[in-house]
N, C-alpha and C positions, 0 to 999 in steps of 0.2 A: 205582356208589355214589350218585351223585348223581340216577339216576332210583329209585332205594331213600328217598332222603332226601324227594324232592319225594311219595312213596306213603305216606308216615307223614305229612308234611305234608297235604295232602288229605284223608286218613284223618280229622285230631288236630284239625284246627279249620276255622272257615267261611274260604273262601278268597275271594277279592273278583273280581268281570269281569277287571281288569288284572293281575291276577296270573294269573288262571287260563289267561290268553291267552299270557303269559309260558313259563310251567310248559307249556302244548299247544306251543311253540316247541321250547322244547330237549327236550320230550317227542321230539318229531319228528325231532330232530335227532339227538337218539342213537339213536334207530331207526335212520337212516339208517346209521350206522356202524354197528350188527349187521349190517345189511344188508348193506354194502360187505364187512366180513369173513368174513359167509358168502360172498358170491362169490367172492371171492377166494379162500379156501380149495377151493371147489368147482371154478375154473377151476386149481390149482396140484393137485390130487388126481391122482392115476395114473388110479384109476376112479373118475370121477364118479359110480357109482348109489353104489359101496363107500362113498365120504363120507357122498352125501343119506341112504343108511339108515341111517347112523351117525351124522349131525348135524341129522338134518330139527328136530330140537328146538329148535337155534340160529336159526331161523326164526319161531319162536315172539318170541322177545326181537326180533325185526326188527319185529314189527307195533305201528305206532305207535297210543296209545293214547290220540287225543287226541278222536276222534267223541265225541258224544253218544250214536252208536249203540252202541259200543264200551266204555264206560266202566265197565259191570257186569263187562269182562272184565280190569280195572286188577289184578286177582292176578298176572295175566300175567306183569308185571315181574318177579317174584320168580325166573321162569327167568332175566331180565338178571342178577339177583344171581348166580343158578346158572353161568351162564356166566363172570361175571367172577370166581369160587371157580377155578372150571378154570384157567383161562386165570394167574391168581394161582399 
């Protein structure tokens, strides 16, 4: 929810250097934690390929969005919402 709120933030007004460094922080940080829970789901699976064909999309929300190369793909997040709907 709070990388949803920081996508409307961004989106909704000019954001300043030190914020935007802020925002690329916890950007990344909750990456990381998609990350952490795809593997772990993927190492606690009976079949590993049976999960990845089944959650390779939870991977999607793991790729932190904080490049400049990256930043035209900031829709992305919208799977993190998707996931935490599931997961909810």
């Amino acid at each position: 929810m709070v990388s949803i709120r920081f996508l409307v933030f961004e989106l909704t007004s000019v954001v300043q250097r030190h914020h935007q460094s802020l925002i690329n922080t916890i950007d990344l940080s909750i990456a990381c934690i998609f990350l952490v829970d795809f593997m772990v789901g993927l190492y606690r699976a009976p079949s590993r390929w049976h999960y990845f064909k089944h959650h390779w999309y939870e991977l999607l929300a793991a790729i932190p969005l904080t490049d400049h190369v990256v930043r035209s793909l900031r829709s992305l997040r919208i799977v993190r919402m998707l996931r935490l709907i599931q997961i909810l």
